[in-house]
C-alpha positions as semicolon CSV with decimal commas, in nm:
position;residue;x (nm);y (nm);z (nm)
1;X;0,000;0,000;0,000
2;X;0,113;0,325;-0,105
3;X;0,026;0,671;0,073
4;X;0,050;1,012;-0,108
5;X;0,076;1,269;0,109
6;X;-0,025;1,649;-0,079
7;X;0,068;1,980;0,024
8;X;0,150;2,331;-0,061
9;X;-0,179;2,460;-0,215
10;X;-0,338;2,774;-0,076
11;X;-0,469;3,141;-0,201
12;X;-0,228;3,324;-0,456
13;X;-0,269;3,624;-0,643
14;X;-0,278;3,622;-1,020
15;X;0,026;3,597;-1,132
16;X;0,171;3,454;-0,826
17;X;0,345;3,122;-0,782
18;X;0,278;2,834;-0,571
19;X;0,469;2,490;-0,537
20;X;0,267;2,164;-0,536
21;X;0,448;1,869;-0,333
22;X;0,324;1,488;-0,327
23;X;0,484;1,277;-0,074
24;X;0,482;0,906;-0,105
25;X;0,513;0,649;0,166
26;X;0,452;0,299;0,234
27;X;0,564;-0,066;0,084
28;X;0,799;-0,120;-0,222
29;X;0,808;0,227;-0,408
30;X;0,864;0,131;-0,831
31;X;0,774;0,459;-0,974
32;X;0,601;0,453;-1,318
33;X;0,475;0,739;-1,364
34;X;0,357;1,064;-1,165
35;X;0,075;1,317;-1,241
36;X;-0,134;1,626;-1,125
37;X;-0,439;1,653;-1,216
38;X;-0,723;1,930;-1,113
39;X;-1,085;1,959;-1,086
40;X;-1,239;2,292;-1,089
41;X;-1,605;2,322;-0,940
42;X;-1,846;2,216;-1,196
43;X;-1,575;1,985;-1,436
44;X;-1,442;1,666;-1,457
45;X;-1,072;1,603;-1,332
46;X;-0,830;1,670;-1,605
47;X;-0,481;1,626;-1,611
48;X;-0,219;1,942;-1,592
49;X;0,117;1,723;-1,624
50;X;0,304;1,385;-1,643
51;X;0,661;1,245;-1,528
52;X;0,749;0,935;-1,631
53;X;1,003;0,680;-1,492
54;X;1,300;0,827;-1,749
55;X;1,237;1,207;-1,670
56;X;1,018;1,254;-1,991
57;X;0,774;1,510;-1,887
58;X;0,418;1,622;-2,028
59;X;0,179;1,898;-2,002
60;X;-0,160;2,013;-2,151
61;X;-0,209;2,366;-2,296
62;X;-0,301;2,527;-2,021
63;X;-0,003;2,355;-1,800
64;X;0,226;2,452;-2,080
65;X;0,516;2,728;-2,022
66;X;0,371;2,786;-1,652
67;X;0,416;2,467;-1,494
68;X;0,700;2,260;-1,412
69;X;0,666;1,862;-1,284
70;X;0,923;1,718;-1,171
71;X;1,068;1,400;-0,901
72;X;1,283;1,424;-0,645
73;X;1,377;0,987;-0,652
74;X;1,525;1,001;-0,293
75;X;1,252;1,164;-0,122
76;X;0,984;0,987;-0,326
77;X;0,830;1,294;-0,375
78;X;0,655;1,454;-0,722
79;X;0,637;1,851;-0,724
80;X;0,473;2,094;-0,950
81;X;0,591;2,442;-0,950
82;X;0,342;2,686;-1,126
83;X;0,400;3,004;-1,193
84;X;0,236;3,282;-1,358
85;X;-0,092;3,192;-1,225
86;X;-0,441;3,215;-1,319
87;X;-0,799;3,242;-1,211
88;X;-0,864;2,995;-1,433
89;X;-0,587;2,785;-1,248
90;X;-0,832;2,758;-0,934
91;X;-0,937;2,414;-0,871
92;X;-0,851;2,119;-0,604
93;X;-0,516;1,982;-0,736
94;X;-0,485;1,545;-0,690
95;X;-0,161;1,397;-0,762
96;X;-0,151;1,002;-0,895
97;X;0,118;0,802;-0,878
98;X;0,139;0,481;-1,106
99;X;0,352;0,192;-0,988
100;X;0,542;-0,104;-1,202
101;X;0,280;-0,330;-1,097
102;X;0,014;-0,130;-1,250
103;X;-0,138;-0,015;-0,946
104;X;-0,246;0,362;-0,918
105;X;-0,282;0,572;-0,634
106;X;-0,420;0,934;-0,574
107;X;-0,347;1,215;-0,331
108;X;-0,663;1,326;-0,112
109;X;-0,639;1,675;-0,318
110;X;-0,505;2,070;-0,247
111;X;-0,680;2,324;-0,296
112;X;-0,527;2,647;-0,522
113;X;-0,719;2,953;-0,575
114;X;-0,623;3,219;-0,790
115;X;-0,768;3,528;-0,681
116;X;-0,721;3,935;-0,582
């Protein structure tokens, strides 16, 4: 079993920045791949960026130019630095974490808001 712990959301201004951090604990730790995803209120969940095992990132649109995902392997941790933020950006923020076995797990959620 495989706990991710989330933390660093909060209120920001627009424009501001804010760093996302997803702690994982628990047995064996073979990292697949790592996401963030968001839900704003009203939509679905849709993913902002991807890490894979070999550093190969990924990021939608909106993600792209602002955000930044990356892994820190010793601390088992995933972060996402965003910058330049948005109003649009507000939303509860979930990170996922896929094993090598194939099993996924998902953060309890942060909450971001963009706002004056």
């Amino acid at each position: 079993q495989v706990q991710l712990v989330e933390s660093g959301g909060g209120l920001v201004q627009p424009g501001g920045s804010l760093r996302l951090s997803c702690a994982a604990s628990g047995s064996t730790f073979s990292f697949n791949a790592g996401g963030w995803y968001r839900q704003a209120p009203g939509k679905q969940r849709e993913l902002a960026a991807r890490i894979f095992s070999g550093g190969s990132t990924y990021y939608t649109e909106s993600a792209k130019g602002r955000f930044t995902i990356s892994r820190d392997n010793a601390k088992n941790t995933v972060y996402l630095q965003m910058n330049s933020l948005k109003p649009e950006d507000t939303a509860v923020y979930y990170c996922n974490v896929v094993l090598g076995n194939g099993k996924e797990y998902w953060g309890q959620g942060t909450q971001v808001t963009v706002s004056s």
